[in-house]
OpenMM code with the backbone's topology and positions (N, CA, C; nanometers):
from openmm import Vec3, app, unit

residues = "UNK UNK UNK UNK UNK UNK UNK UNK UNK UNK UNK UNK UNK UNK UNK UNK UNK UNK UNK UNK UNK UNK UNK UNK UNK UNK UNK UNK UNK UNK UNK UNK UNK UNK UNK UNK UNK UNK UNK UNK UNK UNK UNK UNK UNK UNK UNK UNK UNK UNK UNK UNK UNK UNK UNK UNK UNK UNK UNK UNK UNK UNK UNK UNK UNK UNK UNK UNK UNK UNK UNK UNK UNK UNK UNK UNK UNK UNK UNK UNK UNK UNK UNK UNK UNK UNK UNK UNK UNK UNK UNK UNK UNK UNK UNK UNK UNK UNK UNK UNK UNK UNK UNK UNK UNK UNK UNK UNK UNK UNK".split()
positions = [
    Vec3(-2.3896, -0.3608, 1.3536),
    Vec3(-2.2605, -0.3870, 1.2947),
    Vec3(-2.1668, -0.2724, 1.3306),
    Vec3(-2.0544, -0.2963, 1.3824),
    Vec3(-1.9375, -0.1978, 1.3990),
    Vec3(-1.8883, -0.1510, 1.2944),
    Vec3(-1.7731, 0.0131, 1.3197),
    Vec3(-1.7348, 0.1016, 1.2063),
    Vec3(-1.6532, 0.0087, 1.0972),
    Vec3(-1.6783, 0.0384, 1.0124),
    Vec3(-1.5500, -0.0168, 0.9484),
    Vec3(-1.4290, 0.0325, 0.9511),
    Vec3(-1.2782, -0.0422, 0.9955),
    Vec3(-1.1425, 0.0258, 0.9605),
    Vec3(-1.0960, -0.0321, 0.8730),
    Vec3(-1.0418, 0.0507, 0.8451),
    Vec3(-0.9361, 0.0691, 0.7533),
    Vec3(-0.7300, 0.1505, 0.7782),
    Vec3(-0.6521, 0.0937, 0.7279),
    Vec3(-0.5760, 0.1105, 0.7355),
    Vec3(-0.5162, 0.2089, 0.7030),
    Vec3(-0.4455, 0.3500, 0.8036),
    Vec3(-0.3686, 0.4449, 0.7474),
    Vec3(-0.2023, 0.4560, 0.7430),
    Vec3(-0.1533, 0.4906, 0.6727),
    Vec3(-0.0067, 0.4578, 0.7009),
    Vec3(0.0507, 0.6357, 0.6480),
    Vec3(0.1347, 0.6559, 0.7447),
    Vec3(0.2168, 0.8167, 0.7362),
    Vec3(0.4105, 0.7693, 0.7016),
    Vec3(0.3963, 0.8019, 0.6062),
    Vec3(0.5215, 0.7733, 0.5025),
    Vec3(0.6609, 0.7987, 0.5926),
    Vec3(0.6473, 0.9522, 0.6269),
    Vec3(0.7260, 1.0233, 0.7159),
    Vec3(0.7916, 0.9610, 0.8427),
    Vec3(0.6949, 0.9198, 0.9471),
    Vec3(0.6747, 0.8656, 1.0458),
    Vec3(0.7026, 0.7228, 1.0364),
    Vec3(0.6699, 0.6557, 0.9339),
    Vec3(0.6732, 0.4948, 0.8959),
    Vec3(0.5678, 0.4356, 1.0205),
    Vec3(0.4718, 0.4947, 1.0305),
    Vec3(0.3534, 0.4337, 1.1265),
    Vec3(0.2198, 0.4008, 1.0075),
    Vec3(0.1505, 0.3158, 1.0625),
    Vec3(0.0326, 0.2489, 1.0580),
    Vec3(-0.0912, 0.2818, 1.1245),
    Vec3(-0.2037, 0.2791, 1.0933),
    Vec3(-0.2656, 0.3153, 1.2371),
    Vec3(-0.3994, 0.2448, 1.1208),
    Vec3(-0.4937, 0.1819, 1.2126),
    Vec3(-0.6316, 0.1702, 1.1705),
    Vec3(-0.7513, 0.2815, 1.2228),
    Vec3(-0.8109, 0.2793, 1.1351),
    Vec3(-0.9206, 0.4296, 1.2060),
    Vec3(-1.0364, 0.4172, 1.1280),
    Vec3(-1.1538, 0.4665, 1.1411),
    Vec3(-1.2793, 0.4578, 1.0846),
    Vec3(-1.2512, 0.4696, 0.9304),
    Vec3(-1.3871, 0.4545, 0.8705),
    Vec3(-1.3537, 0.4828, 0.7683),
    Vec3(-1.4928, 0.5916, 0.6830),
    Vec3(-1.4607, 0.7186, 0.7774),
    Vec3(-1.5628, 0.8383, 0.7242),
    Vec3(-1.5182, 0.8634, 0.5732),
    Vec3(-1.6275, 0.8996, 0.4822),
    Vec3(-1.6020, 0.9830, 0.3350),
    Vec3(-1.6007, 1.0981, 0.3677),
    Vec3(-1.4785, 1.1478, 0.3081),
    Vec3(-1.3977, 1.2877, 0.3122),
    Vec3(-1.3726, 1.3776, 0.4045),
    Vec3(-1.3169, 1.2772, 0.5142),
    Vec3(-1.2587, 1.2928, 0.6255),
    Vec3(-1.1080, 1.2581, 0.5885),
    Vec3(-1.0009, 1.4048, 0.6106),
    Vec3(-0.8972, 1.3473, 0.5950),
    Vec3(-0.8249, 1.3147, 0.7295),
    Vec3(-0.7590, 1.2371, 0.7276),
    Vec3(-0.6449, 1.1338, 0.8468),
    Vec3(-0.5353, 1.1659, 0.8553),
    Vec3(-0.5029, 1.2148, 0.9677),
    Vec3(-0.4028, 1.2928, 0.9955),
    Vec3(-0.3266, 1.2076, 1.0623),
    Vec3(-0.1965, 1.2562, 1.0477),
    Vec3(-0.0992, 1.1116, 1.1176),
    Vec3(-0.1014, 1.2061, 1.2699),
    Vec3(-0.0925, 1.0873, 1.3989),
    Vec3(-0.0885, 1.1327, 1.5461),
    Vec3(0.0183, 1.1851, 1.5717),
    Vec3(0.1380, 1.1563, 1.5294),
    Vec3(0.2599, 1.1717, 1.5506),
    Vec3(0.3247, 1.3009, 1.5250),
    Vec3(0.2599, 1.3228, 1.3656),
    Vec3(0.3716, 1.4347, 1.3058),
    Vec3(0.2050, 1.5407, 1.2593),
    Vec3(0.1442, 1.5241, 1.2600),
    Vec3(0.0273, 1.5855, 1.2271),
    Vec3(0.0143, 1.6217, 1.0460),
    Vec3(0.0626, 1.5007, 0.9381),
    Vec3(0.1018, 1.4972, 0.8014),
    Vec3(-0.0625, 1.4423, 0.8038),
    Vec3(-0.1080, 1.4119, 0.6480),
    Vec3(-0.2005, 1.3724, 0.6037),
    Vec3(-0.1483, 1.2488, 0.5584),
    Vec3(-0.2437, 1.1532, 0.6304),
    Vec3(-0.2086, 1.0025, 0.5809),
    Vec3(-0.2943, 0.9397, 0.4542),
    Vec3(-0.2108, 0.7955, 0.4181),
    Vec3(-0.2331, 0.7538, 0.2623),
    Vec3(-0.3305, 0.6419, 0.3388),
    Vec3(-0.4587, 0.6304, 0.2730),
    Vec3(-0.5599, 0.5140, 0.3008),
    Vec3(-0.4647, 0.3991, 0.2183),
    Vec3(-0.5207, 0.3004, 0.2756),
    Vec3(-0.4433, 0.1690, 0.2386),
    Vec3(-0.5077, 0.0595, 0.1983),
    Vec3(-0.6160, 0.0194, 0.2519),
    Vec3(-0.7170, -0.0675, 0.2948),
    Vec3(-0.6597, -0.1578, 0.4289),
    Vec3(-0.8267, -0.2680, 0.3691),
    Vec3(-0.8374, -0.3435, 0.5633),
    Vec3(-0.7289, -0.4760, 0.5155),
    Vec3(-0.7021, -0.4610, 0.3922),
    Vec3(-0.5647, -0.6180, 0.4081),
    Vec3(-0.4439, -0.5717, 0.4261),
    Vec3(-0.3986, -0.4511, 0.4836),
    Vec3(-0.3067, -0.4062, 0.5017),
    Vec3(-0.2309, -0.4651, 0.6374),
    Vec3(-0.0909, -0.5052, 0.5929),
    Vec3(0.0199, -0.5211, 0.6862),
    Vec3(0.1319, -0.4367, 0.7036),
    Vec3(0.1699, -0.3789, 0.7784),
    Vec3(0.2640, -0.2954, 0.7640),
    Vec3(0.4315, -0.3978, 0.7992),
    Vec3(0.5109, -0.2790, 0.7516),
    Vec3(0.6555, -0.3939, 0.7516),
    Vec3(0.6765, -0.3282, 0.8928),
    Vec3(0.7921, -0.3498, 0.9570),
    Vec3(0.8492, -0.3066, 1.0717),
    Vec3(0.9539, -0.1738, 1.0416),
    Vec3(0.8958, -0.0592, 1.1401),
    Vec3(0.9670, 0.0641, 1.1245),
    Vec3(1.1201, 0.0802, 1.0295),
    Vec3(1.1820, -0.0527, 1.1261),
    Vec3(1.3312, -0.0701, 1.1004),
    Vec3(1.3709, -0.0914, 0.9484),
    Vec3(1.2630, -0.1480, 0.8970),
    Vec3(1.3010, -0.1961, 0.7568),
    Vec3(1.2988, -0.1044, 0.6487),
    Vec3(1.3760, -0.0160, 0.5848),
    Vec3(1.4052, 0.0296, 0.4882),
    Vec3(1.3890, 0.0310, 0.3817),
    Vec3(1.4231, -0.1113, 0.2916),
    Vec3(1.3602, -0.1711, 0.2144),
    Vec3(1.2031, -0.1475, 0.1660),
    Vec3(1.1400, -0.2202, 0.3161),
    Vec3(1.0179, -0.2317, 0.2955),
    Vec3(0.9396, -0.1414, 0.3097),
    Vec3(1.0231, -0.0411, 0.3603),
    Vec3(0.8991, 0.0914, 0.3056),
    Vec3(0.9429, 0.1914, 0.1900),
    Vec3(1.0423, 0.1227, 0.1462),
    Vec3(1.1049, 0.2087, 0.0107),
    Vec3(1.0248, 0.1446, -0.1073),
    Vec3(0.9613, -0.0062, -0.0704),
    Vec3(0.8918, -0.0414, -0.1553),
    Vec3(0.7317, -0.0370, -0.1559),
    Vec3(0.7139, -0.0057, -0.0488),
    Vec3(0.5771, 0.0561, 0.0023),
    Vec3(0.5514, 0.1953, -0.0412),
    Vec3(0.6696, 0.2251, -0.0501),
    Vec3(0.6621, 0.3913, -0.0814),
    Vec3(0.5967, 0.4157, -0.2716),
    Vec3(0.6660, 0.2927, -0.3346),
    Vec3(0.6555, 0.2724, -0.4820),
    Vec3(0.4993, 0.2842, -0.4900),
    Vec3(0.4767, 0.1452, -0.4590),
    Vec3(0.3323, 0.1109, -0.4630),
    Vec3(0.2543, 0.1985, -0.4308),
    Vec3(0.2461, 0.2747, -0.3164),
    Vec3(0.1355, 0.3642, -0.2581),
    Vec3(0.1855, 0.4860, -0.3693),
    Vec3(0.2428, 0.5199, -0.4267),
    Vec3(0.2806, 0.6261, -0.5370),
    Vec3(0.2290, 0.6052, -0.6664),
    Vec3(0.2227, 0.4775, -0.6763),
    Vec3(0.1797, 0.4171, -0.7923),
    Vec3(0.0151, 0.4248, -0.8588),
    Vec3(-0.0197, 0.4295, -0.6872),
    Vec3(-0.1890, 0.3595, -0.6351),
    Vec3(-0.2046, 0.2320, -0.6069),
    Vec3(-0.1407, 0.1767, -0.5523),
    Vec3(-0.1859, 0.0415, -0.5617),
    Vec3(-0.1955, 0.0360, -0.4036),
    Vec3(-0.3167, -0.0071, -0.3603),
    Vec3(-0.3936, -0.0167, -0.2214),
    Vec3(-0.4220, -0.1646, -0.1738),
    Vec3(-0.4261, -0.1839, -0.0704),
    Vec3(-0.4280, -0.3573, -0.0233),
    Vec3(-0.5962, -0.3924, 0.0541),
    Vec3(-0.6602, -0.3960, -0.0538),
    Vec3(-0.7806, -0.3851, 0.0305),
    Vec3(-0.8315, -0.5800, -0.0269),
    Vec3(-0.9197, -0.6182, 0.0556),
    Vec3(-0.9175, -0.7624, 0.0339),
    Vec3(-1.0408, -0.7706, -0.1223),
    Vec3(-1.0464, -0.9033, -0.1476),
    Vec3(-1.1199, -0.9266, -0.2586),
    Vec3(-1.2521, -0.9929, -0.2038),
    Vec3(-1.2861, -0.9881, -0.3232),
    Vec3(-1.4675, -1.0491, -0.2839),
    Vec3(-1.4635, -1.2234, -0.1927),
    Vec3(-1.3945, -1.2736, -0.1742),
    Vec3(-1.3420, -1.3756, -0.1584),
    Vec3(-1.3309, -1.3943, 0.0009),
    Vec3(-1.3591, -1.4461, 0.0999),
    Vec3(-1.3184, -1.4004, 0.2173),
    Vec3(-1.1588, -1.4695, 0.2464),
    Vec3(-1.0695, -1.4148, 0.2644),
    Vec3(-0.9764, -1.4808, 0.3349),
    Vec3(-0.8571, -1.5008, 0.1544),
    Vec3(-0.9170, -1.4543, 0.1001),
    Vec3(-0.8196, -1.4119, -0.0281),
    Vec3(-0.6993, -1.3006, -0.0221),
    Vec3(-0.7438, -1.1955, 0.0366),
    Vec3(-0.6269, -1.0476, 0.0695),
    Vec3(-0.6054, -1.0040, -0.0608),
    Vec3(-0.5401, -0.9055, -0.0463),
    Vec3(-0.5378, -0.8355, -0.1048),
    Vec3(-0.4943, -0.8726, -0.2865),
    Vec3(-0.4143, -0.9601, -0.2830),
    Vec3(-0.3327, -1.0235, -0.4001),
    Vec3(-0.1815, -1.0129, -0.3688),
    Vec3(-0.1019, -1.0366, -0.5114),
    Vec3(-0.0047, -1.0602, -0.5114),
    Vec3(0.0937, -0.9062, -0.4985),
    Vec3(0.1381, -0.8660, -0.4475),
    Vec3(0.2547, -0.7075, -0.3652),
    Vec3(0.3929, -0.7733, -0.3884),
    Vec3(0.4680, -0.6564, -0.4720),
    Vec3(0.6278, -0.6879, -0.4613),
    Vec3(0.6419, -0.6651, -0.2798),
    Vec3(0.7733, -0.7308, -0.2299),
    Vec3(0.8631, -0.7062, -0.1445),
    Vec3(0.9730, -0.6840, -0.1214),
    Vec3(1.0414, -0.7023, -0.2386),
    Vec3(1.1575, -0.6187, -0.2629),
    Vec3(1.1842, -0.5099, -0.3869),
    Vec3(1.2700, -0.4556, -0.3961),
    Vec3(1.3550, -0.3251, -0.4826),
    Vec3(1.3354, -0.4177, -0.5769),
    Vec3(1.4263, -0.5160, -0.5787),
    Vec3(1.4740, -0.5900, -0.7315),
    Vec3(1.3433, -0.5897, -0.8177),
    Vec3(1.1940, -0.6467, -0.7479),
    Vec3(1.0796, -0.7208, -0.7674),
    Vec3(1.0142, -0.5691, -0.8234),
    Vec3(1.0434, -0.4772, -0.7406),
    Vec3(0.9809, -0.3620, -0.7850),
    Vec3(1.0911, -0.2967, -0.9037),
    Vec3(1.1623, -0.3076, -0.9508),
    Vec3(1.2382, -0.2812, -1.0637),
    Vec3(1.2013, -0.3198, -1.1717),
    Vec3(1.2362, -0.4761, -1.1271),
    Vec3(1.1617, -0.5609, -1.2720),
    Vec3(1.0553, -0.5020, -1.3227),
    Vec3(0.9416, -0.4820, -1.2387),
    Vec3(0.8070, -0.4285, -1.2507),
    Vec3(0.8016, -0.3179, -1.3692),
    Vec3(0.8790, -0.1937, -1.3125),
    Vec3(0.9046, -0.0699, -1.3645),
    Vec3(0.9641, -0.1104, -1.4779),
    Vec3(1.0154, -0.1783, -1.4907),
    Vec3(1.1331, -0.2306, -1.6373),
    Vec3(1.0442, -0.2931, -1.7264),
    Vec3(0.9618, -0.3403, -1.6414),
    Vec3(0.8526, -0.3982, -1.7677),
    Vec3(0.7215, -0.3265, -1.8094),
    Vec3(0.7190, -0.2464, -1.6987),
    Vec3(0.5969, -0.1450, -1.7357),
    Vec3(0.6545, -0.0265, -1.8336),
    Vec3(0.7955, 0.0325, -1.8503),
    Vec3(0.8445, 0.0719, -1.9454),
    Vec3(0.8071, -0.0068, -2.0616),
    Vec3(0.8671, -0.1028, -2.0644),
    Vec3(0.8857, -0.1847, -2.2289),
    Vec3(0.7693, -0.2491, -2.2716),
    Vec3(0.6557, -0.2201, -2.1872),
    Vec3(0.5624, -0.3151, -2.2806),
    Vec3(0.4714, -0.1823, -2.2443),
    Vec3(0.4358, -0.0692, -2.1718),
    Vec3(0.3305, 0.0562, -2.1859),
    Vec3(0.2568, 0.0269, -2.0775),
    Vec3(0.2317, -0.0845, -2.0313),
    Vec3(0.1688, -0.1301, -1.9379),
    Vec3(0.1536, -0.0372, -1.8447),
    Vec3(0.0630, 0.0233, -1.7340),
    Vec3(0.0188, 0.1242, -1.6323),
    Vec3(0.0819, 0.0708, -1.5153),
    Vec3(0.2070, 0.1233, -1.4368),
    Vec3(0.2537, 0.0962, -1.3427),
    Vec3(0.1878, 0.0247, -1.2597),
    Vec3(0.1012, 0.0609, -1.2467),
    Vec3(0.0415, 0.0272, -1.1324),
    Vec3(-0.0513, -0.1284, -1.1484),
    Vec3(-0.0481, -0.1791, -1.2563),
    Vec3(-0.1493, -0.2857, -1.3328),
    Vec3(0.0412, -0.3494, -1.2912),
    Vec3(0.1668, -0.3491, -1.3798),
    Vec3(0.2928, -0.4085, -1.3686),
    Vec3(0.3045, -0.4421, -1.2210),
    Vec3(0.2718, -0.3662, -1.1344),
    Vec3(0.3255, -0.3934, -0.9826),
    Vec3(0.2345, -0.5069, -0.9400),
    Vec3(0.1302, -0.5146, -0.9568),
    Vec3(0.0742, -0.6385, -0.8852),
    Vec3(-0.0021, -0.7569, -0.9836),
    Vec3(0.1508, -0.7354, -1.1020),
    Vec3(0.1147, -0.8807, -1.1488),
    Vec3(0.2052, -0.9633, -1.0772),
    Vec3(0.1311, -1.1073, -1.0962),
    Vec3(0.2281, -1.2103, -1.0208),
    Vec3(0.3626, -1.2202, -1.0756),
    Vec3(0.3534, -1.2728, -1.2284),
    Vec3(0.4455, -1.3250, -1.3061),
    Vec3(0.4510, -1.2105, -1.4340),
    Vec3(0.6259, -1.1453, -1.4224),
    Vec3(0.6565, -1.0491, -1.5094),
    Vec3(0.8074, -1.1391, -1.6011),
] * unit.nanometer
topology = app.Topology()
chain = topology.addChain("A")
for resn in residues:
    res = topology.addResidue(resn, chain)
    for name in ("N", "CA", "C"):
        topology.addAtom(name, app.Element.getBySymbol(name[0]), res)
């Protein structure tokens, strides 16, 4: 059986990269030589250009919330805001009800 990858993404850079997946080996981005955020293997990255989508990528991966797939084959990761607004609401409701950011961000229905 081959390595397993997994997905790294460097905030800075707005790159992606897949790479083994050694324990406590840290991942260095190629580009800028920063330490990259593991992601998991259901990871999609948005396109450099998009702003947005890594301002909201930026939330989530701050939050903890990682895209790794479920026991399920062909399930992914679950349900991920994609926009500001979606990630607001989130925060607005993880304020008012105590809820753990990170549990608010990848509910479906807030």
């Amino acid at each position: 059986m081959g390595v397993k990858r997994s997905s790294y993404v460097c905030l800075p850079c707005r790159g992606s990269y897949k790479q083994g997946d050694e324990h406590g080996h840290e991942h260095r981005c190629p580009r800028c030589g920063e330490p990259m955020v593991g992601v998991g293997t259901a990871f999609q990255p948005p396109k450099r250009r998009d702003d947005e989508a890594w301002r909201v990528l930026s939330v989530l991966l701050h939050a903890g919330v990682r895209f790794h797939t479920s026991c399920c084959q062909g399930c992914g990761p679950g349900y991920r805001p994609r926009t500001l607004a979606e990630v607001k609401a989130r925060v607005a409701y993880a304020r008012r009800t105590g809820e753990p950011l990170a549990e608010a961000l990848v509910r479906p229905v807030v």
